[in-house]
C-alpha positions in Angstrom: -32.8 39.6 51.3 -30.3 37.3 52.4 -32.2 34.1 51.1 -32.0 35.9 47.8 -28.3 36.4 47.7 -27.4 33.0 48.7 -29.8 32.1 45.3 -28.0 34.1 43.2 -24.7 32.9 44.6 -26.2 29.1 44.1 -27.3 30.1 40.4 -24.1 31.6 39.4 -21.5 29.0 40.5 -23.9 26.2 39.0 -23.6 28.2 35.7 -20.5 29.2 35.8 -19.2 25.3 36.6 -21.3 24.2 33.6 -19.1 27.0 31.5 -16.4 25.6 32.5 -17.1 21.9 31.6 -14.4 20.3 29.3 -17.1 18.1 27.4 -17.5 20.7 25.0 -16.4 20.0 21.1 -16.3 23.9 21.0 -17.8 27.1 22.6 -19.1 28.2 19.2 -18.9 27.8 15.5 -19.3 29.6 12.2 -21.2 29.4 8.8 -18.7 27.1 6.9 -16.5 29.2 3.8 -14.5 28.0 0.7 -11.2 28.2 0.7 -9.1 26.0 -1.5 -5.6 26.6 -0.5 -5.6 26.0 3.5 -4.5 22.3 3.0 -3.0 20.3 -0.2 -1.5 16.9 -0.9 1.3 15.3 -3.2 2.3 12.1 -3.7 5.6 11.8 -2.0 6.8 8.8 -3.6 5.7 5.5 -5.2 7.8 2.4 -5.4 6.6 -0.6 -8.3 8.1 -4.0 -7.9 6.7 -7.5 -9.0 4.2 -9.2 -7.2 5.5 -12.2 -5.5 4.1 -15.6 -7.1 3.0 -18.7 -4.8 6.0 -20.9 -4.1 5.0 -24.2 -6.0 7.5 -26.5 -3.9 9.0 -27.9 -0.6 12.1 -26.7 1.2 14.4 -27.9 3.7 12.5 -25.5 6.1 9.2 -27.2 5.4 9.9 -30.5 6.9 9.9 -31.4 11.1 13.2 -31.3 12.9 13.9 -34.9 12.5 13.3 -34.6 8.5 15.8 -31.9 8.2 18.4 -33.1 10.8 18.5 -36.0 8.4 17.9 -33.9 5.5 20.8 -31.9 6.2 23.1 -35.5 6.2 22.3 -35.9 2.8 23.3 -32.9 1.4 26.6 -32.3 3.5 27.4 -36.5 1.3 26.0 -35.1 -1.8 27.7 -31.1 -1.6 30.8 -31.3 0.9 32.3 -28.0 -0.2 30.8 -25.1 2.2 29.3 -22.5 -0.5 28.0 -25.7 -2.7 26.3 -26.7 1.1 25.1 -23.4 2.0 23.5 -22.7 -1.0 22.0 -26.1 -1.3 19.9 -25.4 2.3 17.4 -22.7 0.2 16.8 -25.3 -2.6 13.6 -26.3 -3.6 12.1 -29.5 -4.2 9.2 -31.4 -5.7 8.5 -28.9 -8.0 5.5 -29.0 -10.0 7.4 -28.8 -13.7 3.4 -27.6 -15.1 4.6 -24.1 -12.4 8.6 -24.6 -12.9 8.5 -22.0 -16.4 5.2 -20.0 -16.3 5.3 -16.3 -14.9 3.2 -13.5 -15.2 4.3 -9.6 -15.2 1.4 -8.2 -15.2 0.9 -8.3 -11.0 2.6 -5.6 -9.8 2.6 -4.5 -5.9 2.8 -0.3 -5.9 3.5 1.2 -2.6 2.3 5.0 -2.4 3.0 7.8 0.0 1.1 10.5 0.2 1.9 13.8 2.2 -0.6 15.9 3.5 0.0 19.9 4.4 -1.8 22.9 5.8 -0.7 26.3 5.1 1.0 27.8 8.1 1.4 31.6 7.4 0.3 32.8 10.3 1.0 36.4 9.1 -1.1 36.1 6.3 -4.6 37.3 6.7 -5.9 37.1 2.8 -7.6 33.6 3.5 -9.7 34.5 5.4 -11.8 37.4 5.0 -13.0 37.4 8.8 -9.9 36.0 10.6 -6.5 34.9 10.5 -4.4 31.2 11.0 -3.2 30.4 13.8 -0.9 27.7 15.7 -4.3 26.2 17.5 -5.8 25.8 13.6 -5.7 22.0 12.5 -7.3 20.0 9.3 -10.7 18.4 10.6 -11.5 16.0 8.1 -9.8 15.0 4.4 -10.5 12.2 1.9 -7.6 11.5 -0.7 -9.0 10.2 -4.2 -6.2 8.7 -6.9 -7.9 8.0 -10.4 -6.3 6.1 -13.5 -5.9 8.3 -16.2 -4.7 5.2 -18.4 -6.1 2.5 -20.3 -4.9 -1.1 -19.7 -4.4 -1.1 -16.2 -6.6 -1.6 -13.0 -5.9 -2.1 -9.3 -7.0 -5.5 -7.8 -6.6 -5.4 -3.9 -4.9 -3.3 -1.2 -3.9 -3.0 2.7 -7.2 -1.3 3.5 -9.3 -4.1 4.0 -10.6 -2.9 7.4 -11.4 0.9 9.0 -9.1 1.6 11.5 -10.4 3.9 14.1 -8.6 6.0 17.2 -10.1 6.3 20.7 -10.0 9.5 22.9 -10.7 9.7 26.6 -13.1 12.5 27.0 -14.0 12.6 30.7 -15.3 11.2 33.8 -18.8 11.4 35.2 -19.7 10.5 38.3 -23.3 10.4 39.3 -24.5 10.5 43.0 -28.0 9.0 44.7 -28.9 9.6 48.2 -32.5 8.6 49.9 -33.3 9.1 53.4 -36.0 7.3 54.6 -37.7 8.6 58.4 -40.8 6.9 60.0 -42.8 7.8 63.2 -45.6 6.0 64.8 -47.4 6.3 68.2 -49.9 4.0 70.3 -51.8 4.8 73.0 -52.4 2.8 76.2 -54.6 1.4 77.7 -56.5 3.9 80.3 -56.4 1.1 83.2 -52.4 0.5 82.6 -51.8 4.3 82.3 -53.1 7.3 80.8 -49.9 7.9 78.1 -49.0 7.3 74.6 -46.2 5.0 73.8 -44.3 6.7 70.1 -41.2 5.2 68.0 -39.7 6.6 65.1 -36.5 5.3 62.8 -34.5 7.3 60.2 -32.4 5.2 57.0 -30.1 6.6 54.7 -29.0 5.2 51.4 -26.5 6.7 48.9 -25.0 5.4 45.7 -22.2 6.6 43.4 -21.8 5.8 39.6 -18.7 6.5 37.9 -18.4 6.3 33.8 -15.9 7.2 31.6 -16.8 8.6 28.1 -14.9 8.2 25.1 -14.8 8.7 21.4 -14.3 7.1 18.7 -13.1 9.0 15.3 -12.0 7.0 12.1 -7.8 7.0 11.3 -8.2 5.9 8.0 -10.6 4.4 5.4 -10.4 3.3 2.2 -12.5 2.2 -0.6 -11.2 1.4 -4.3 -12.6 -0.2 -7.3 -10.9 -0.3 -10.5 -9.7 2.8 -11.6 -10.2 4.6 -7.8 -9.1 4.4 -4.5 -10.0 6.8 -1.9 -8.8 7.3 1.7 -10.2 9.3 4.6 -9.3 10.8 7.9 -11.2 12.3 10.4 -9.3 14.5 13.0 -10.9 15.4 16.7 -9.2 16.9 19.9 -5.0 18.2 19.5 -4.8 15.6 16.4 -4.0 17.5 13.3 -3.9 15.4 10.2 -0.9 17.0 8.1 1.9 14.0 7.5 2.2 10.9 5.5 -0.4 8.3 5.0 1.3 4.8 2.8 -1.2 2.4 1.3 0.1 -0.8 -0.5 -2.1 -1.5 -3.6 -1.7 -4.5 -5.7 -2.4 -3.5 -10.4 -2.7 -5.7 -12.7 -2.4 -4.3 -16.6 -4.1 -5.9 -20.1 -2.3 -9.0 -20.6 -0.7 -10.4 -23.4 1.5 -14.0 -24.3 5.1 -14.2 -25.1 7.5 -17.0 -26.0 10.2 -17.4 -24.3 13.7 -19.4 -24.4 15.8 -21.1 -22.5 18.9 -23.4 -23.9 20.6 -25.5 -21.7 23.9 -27.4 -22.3 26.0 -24.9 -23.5 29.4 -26.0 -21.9 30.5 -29.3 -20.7 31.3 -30.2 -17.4 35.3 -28.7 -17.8 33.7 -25.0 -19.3 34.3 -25.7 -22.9 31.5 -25.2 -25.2 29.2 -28.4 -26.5 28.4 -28.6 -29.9 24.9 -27.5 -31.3 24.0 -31.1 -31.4 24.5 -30.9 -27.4 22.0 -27.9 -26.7 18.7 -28.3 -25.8 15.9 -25.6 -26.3 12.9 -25.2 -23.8 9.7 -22.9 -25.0 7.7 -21.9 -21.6 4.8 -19.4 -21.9 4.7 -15.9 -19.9 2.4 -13.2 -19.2 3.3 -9.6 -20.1 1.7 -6.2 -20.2 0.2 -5.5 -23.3 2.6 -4.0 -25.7 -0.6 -2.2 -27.6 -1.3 0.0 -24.6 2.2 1.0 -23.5 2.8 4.4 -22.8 5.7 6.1 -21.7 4.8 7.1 -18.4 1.1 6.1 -16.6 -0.2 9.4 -14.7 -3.0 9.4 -12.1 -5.5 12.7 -11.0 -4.7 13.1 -7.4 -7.8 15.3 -5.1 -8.3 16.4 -1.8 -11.2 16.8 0.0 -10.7 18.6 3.5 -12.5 20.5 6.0 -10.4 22.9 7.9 -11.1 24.1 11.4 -10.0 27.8 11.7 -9.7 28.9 15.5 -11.8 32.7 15.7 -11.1 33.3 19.7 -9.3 31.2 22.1 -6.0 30.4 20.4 -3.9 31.1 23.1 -5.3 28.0 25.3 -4.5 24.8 24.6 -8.3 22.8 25.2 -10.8 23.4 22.1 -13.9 23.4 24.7 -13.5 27.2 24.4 -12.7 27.9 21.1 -14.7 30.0 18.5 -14.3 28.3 15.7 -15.6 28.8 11.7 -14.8 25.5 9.2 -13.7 26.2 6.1 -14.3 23.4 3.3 -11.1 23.0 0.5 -11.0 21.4 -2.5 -7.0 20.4 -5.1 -6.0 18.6 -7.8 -2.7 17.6 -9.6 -1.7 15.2 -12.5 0.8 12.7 -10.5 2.9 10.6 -11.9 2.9 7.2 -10.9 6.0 5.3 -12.9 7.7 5.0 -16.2 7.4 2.0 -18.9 11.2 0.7 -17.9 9.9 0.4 -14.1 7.3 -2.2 -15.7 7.8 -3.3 -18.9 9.9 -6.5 -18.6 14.0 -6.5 -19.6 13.8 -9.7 -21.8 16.7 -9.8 -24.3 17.3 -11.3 -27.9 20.0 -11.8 -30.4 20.0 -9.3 -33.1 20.6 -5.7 -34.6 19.3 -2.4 -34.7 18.6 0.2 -32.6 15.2 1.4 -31.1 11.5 -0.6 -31.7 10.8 -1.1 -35.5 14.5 -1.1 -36.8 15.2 -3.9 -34.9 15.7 -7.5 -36.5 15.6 -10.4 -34.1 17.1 -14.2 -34.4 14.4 -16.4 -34.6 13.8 -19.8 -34.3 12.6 -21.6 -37.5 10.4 -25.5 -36.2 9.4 -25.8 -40.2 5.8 -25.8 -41.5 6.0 -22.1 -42.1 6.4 -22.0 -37.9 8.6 -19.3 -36.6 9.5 -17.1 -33.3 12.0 -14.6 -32.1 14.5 -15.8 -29.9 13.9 -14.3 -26.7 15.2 -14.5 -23.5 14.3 -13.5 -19.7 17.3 -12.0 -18.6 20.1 -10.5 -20.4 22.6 -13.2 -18.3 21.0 -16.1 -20.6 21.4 -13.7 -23.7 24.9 -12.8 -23.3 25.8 -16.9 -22.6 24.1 -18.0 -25.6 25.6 -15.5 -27.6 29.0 -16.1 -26.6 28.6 -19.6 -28.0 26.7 -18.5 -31.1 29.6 -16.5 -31.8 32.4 -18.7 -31.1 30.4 -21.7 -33.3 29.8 -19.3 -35.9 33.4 -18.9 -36.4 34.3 -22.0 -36.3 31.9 -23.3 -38.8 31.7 -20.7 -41.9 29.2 -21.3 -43.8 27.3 -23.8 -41.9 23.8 -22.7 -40.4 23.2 -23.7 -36.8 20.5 -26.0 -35.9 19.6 -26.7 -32.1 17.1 -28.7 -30.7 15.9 -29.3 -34.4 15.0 -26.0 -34.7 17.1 -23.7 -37.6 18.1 -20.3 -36.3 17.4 -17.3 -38.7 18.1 -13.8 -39.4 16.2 -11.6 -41.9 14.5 -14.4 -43.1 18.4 -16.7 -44.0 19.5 -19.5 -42.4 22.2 -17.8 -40.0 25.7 -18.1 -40.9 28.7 -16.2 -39.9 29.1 -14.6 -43.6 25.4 -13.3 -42.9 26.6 -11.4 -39.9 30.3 -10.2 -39.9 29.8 -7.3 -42.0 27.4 -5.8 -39.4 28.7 -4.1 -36.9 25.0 -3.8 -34.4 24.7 -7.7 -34.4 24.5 -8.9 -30.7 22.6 -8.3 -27.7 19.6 -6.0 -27.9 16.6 -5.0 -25.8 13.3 -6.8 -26.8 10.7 -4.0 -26.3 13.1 -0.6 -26.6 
């Protein structure tokens, strides 16, 4: 009777120190449920700015010590006044003229946040038909997917070239191996010697201990995209809830289509008065722009989530999961996001003209003969402004006379521009190219 109870004593502690093993994932789960509105995402903000273009030529920080120390001797001879020096360290050199006057703005580098959320109403039970949320509930597993809903533009590359996974220490193991070893032997004697047996015996004993430590691995983000999609996941695993903020840099490109821009140099001489026309020169440089065709007002993506949410039935009050009940709940949302507006990426070139919004607008153009023409346009709304501040003061000071630079004619409404063309109209100046 007392062998039996020292069994059942044996039995029980070995069972109840399995129970109580941490190594468990969970004591027990659930069929899985729908329920759509335990988790949702929005996209927190997204920030569009222009791609940054391969610098084409040296600087004084591209060259060894010695070559800037000597460097730096020519340019305090050739710019002795301090802001003229200063600013002449960041120049650039040997430029490759071919590079100097092309740029293309339709690479664009979008940085996007997105924010994650679980509902955390404890006191609402309507969720769940079986149970309630609780503090020890967390999002298991979620995949974000953003898809174009506009034609004309594509994303190209991202910051999500790799997967980047987490590690978690789970526990230690330790194993333990013991052998003993015990060997007897006995051999008799000889009868005229004596009439005993001569016996020996040995006992050895060998023991070794293993120790391992097991961990796991669980993916912190992935990402996948093509043209129109990119997609994220997470995967969540002991005490790491994945509500918060994920960013993801993503490089778009949009349909492409060529404008002609100008640039006129010499407008004043070296004291700040103005050169006459016969002193300007007119460069023509090629650029890259979105495709006026397909510009819409504002570009709009679909935004989904894909999560599965672990719901805590018994064991809440603990903080280890090895003895939770658990039931997983699968969720599924969508929203219309938008992303940015047509002034974030259309570009802010300039012209000289009148009118007021798109088609009842009339440009100055530039007239190379042969039935050749183009609008005037310019990059920034600095070069516009100069040039018209000569135009103006030229016009006036030669009524009548049409202006001619760089052997190209200036026109307006299909004339030779003159001042009597333009001082009865109050509009002519400065005016936006594309709005």
């Amino acid at each position: 009777m007392r062998n039996r109870i020292i069994y059942l004593v044996l039995v029980t502690g070995v069972i109840f120190l399995a129970a109580c093993t941490s190594l468990r994932r969970y004591k027990s789960y659930a069929k899985t449920g729908v329920d759509n509105n335990l988790a949702d995402v929005s996209l927190f903000g997204s920030t569009l700015s222009q791609a940054e273009a391969a610098r084409e030529s040296k600087s004084l920080w591209d060259l060894s010590a010695d070559a800037q120390s000597q460097f730096i001797k020519i340019l305090n001879s050739r710019y002795p006044d301090n802001e003229s020096f200063i600013n002449s360290l960041n120049f650039g050199y040997l430029k490759d003229e071919k590079e100097l006057f092309v740029r293309d703005y339709t690479h664009k580098d979008l940085r996007l946040v997105f924010s994650v959320s679980k509902m955390r109403d404890y006191s609402k039970t309507k969720s769940f038909q079986r149970s309630r949320l609780s503090p020890a509930d967390r999002i298991e597993y979620l995949k974000i997917s953003l898809i174009l809903k506009e034609p004309g533009l594509s994303f190209t590359n991202w910051n999500m070239y790799s997967t980047e996974y987490g590690s978690i220490d789970i526990g230690d193991v330790s194993f333990t191996r013991s052998l003993d070893i015990t060997a007897s032997g006995s051999a008799p004697l000889k009868k005229s010697e004596s009439g005993a047996d001569i016996s020996a015996g040995a006992e050895l004993s060998l023991s070794r201990k293993e120790e391992q430590s097991l961990k796991y691995r669980y993916i912190k983000l992935n990402g996948r995209l093509n043209d129109t999609v990119i997609e994220m996941e997470e995967e969540g695993t002991r005490e790491i809830d994945l509500t918060g903020n994920i960013i993801a840099d993503v490089s778009i490109e949009f349909d492409k289509t060529i404008e002609v821009l100008t640039r006129i140099n010499g407008l004043k001489d070296s004291s700040g008065r103005f050169n006459s026309q016969g002193r300007l020169s007119v460069n023509n440089y090629l650029v890259a722009v979105p495709d006026i065709e397909k510009i819409v007002r504002e570009i709009q993506a679909d935004l989904k989530l894909d999560f599965i949410y672990r719901n805590v039935k018994k064991g809440r009050k603990s903080f280890p999961e090895w003895d939770d009940r658990v039931e997983y709940y699968r969720g599924h949302k969508e929203s219309i996001v938008s992303l940015f507006k047509d002034s974030d990426y259309v570009p802010g070139f300039c012209s000289i003209g009148s009118g007021q919004g798109g088609n009842g607008k009339e440009f100055v153009s530039l007239d190379r003969g042969n039935d050749t023409s183009y609008p005037l346009i310019f990059s920034t709304y600095e070069e516009a402004s100069a040039f018209s501040i000569w135009l103006m003061d030229w016009l006036r000071k030669n009524e009548g006379k049409s202006v001619k630079i760089g052997g190209q004619l200036l026109k307006f409404k299909s004339k030779d521009l003159t001042y009597e063309q333009i001082k009865g109209d109050p509009g002519f100046g400065i005016v936006t190219y594309y709005w």
